[in-house]
N, C-alpha and C positions, 0 to 999 in steps of 0.2 A: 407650162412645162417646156415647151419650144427654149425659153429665154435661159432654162436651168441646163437645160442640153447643150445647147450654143456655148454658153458660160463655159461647160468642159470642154465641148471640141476647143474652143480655142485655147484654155490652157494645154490641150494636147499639143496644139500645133504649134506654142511657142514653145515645148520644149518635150519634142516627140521621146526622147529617152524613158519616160516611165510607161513606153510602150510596149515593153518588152519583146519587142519580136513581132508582134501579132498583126494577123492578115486576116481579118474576116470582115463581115458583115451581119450585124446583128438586129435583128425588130425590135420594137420595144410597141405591143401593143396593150393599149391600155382597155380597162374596161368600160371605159365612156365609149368606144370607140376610135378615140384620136390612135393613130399609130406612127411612127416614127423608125426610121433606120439610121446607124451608123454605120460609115463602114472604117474600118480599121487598115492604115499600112504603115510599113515601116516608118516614114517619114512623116504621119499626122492622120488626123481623122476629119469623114465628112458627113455630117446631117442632113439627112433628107424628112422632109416632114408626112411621106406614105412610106407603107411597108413596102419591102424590095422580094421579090421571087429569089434574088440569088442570095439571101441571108443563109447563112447555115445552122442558127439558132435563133430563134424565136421566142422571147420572153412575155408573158402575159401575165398583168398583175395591176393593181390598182393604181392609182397616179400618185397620192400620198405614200406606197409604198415604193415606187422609183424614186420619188424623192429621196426616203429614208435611207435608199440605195448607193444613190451617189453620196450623200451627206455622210455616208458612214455609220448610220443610225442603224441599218438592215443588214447582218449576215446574207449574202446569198443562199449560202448553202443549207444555213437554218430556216430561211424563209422558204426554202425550196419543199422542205421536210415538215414546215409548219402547213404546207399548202398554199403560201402567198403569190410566190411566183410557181405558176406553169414554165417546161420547157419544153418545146419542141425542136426535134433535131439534137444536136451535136452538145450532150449536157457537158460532155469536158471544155468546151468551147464558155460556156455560162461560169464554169469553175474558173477559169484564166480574165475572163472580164472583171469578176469580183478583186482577182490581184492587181488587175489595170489600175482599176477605179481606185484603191486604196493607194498609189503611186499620187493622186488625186485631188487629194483629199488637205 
């Protein structure tokens, strides 16, 4: 999961414009346990391989389903509503990741 993560931050960071704007910090915890942060600025994104305290959404959900996330395979919003992914914290934060990721893709 590490390598598929990696993969985006760095097409973020060579071409930060499908970032729209966005400044947060997000978890991505999985239910193996592995958990993961990105954080998001204007100019590029950076992976961290533990969760971080100053995220302000917190995503939990199975690893197959992050995959399907960034691949484009997964609605967030409907996964959200099917029960796939939990959110904790700032759900409009979770809604503007899904328009990132699709910049993406």
């Amino acid at each position: 999961m590490k390598e598929k993560l990696q993969a985006l931050v760095n097409k973020m960071n060579e071409d930060p414009s499908g970032l729209d704007h966005l400044s947060a910090t997000y978890n991505f915890i999985l239910n193996d346990g592995e958990a993961y942060s990105v954080e998001f600025f204007e100019r590029g994104a950076e992976l961290s391989t533990e969760a971080t305290e100053k995220a302000k959404c917190s995503l939990r959900l199975k690893e197959e389903n992050l995959h399907k996330l960034i691949d484009g395979q997964l609605n967030a919003t409907s996964a959200f509503m099917m029960g796939k992914i939990k959110v904790d914290g700032n759900i409009g934060l979770a809604l503007k990741l899904q328009n990132v990721l699709n910049n993406y893709r």
